[in-house]
N, C-alpha and C positions, 0 to 999 in steps of 0.2 A: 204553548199552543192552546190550553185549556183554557187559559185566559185571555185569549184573542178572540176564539171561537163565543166565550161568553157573552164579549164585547158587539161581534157582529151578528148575535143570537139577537140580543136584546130592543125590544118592538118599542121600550118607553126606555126604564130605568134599570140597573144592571142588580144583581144581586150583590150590595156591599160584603155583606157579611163571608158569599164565596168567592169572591174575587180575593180578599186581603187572604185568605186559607194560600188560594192558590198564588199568590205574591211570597208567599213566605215560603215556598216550594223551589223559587226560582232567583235568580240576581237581575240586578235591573238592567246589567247591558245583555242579558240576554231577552229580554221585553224588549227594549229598545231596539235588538238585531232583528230579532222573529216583526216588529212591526212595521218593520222597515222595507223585509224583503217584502212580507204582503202586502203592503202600502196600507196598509189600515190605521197609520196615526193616529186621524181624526178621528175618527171613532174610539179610538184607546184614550186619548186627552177627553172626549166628550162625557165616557164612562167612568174615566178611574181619576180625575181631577177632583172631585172632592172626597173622595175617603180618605180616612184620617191615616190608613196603613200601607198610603204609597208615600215610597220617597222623592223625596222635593228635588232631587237630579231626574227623576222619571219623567214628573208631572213637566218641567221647565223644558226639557229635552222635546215631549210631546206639544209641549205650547207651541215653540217653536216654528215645527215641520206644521201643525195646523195653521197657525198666523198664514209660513209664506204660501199655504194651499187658497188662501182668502185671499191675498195678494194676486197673487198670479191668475183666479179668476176671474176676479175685475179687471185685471189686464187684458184678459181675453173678452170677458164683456164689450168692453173698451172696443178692439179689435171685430169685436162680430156686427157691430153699431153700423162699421165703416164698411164691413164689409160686404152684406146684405144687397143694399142697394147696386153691390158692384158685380156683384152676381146676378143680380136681376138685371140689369142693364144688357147682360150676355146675349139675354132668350135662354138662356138652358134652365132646364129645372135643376134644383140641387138640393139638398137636406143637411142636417148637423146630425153628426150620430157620436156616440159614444160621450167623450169628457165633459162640456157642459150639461149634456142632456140630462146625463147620469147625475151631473153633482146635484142639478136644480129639482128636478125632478122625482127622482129616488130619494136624498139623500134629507134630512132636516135642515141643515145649513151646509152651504158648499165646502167648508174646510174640513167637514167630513169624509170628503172626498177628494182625494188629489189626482191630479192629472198631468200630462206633458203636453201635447200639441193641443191642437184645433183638428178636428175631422170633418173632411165637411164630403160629403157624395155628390156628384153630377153624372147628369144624362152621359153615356159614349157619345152618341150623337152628338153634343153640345162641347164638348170637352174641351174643344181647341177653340170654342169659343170663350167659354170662363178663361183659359189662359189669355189670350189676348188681352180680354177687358182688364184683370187682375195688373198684367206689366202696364196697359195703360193707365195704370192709376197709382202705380208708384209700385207695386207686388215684384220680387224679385225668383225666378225659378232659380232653385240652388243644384239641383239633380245636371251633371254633364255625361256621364256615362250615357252615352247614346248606343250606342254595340248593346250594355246590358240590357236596358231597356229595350231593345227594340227584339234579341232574342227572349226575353224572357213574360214579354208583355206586360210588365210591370204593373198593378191596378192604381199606382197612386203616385202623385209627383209631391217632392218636398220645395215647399215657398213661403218663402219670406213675406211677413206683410210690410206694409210701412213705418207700423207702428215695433217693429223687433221682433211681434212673436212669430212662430211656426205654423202653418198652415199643411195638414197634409188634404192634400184635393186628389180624393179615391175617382177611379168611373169605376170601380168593383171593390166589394166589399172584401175580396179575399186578394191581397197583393202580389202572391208567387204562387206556385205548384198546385195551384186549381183543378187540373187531371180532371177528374169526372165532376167537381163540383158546377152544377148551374146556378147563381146566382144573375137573377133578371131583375136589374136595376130600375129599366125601365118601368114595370110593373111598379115596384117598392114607391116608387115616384109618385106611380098614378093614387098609391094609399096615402100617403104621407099627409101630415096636417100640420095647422101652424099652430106655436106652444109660447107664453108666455116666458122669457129666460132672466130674471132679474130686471125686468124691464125693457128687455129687447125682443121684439116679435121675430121668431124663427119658425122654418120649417123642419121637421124631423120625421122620421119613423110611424106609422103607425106601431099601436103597441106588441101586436104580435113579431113583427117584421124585426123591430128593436130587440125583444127576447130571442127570437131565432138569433140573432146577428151576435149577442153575449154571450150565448149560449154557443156558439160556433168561434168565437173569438178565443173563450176562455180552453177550449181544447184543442184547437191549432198553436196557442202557446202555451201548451204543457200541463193543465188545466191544477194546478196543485198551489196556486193562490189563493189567500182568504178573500181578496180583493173583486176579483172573480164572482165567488159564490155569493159575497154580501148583494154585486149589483145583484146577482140574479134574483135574491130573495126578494128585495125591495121591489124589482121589476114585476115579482108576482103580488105583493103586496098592493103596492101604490098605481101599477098600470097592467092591470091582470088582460091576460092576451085570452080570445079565443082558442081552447085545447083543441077543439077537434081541428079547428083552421091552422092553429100549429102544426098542428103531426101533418097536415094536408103539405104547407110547404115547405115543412123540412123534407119531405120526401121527394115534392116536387125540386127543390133544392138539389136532391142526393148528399142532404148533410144529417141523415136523419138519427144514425149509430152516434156522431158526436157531439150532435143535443141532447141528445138519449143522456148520452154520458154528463155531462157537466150538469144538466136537470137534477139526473139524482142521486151526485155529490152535493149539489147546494139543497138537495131537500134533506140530506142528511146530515150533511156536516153545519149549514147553514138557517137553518128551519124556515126554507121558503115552501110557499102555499103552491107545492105541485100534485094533482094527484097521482097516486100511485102506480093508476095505470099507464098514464103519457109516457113516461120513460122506459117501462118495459116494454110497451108498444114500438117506440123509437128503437130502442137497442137492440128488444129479439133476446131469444134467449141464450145463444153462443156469444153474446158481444157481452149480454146480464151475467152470466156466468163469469167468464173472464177478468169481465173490470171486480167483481168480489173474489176472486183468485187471488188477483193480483194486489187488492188493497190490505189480503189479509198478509200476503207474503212480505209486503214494501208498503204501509203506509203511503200515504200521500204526505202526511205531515212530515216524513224527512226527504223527499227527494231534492229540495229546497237547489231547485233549477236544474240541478244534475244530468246532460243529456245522457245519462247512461240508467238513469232511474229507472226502475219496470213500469213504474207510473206515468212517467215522461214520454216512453216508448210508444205504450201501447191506447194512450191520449195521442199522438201524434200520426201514429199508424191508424186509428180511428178517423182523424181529419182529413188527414193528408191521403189517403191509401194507403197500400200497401208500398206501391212504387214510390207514388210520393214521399212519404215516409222516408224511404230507403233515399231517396237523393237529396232530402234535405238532411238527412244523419252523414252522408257521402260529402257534401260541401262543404258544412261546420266541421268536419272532421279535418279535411283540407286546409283547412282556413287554421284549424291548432295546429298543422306540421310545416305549412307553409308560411313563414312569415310575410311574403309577397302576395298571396293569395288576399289579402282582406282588403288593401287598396286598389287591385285591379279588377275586384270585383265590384267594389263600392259606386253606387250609381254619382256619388260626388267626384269621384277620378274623371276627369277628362279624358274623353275616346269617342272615336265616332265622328261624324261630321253631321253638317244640314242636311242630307238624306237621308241617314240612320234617323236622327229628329222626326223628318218629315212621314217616315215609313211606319215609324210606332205611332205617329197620330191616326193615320190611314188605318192602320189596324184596330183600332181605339174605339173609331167614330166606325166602322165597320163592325164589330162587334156590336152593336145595334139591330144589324137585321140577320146576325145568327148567333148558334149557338157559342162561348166561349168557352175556349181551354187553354190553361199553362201548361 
């Protein structure tokens, strides 16, 4: 872990000399494990490729998982080409957030940074427009669970493009157990600007909105990723957000405890440019106290996904609520005793009819002129 964190420390060039220290400390399928689960590959092949005291199953291993990270984002390049135009076609607004943004943006070269889908945000209002345009033009919705979605207001649908990859198309940035969280998309919209992506013009994030949103992502899921804290550091590096406009809308948000939180792990674990005060600000001193309780008790570096971790927990119950918390630990728990439980809940099971369909859009495009809750 010491040599992961140096990996994602590192502004230019890595220190050879303590990297090979700490190589000779460890085996290489446990580097290979540890980089795997935090998806920090490309960054380990970008730093530890030429020293002379890694072994040639590491470096080839690392090549690898970077190559197919370059791959797969010209794929989606490819895909965002085609897709753009088919989103404006709608009238909705909409944006790219998170895996291109991050790789092209943040990162020095994309296979730094790997990713799985396409993210893209659209207006409520607009929503069932983008669907529309998307199927006419060849887009496939894969999501049939209409019941789940329609009880749980789902914020994102999963779609096919024409081209094979995955598209997830948010109207909210937070997909389940929202509870008191307010994210107002609309708004993010009216900031949003348009960003050069390997040659393809998109809209995205302004910078603060982008940070708030990584910073909220990375401890709604558990926050004890390297992956996590590398975007965030970069994020203050390379597209530094308004602080005082930060702490304004994570508050405005009600997500301000778990920016707080994931802030000042990646200023710590990660060495992004946060100041000191933002995250005590955000947290407060009972939430500041806690999370160093708890970090000294259960590291973060071993919870390594564990939902029973203290770190997992109390990152979750930060995000989520308290309630929240309690019923997403209530249904993954379900979901280990029940073998039935994970297909009938799975928004790809078919259930539901054109009503349930038509009721969660209604809901959707309604969520526009009030407030939302899961």
């Amino acid at each position: 872990m010491r040599l992961l964190v140096e990996c994602v420390r590192a502004r230019e060039t890595l220190d050879g000399r303590r990297a090979e220290e700490l190589l000779a400390e460890t085996s290489s399928a446990t580097v290979l494990e540890a980089a795997a689960y935090h998806a920090v590959d490309g960054l380990a092949y970008r730093h530890l490729r030429d020293l002379a005291g890694v072994p040639a199953q590491v470096v080839e291993a690392l090549r690898q998982r970077h190559d197919a990270a370059v791959r797969h984002h010209l794929g989606i390049m490819f895909e965002l080409a085609r897709l753009g135009p088919v989103l404006d076609e709608s009238g909705a607004r909409w944006a790219v957030v998170k895996g291109p943004i991050v790789a092209e943006l943040l990162y020095e070269a994309p296979g730094q940074r790997s990713y799985g889908d396409l993210d893209v945000i659209v207006e409520p209002a607009g929503f069932h427009r983008a669907i529309a345009s998307l199927e006419a033009h060849g887009s496939r919705v894969l999501d049939r669970n209409w019941e789940v979605m329609r009880r749980d207001l789902l914020g994102e649908l999963h779609i096919e493009l024409p081209g094979g990859s995955l598209l997830d198309l948010h109207w909210n940035l937070v997909n389940m157990y929202r509870g008191r969280i307010r994210v107002d998309t609309s708004a993010m919209l009216d900031r949003a600007g348009m960003v050069e992506l390997g040659g393809v013009r998109a809209p995205t994030l302004d910078p603060t909105d982008s940070l708030v949103h990584l910073a909220l992502h990375g401890t709604l899921s558990g926050g004890d990723r390297l992956l996590w804290m590398s975007d965030i550091a970069r994020a203050t590096w390379r597209r530094p957000p308004g602080w005082d406009e930060l702490i304004r809308r994570a508050r405005a948000w009600q997500v301000a405890a778990p920016v707080g939180f994931m802030l000042a792990r990646s200023r710590v674990v990660a060495g992004a440019d946060v100041p000191g005060d933002v995250p005590r600000s955000l947290l407060g001193r009972r939430y500041g106290a806690l999370m160093r309780l708890v970090d000294r008790v259960a590291p973060w570096e071993g919870a390594g996904g564990r939902l029973t971790a203290p770190g997992l927990v109390l990152s979750r119950s930060m995000g989520f609520g308290l309630a929240g918390a309690a019923r997403w630990f209530v249904v993954r728990a379900i979901r280990n005793l029940d073998p039935r439980e994970p297909e009938a809940s799975s928004t790809f099971t078919p259930r539901g009819d054109r009503g349930d369909y038509e009721a969660f859009i209604r809901a959707v495009v309604g969520s526009s002129t009030r407030s939302t809750k899961g």
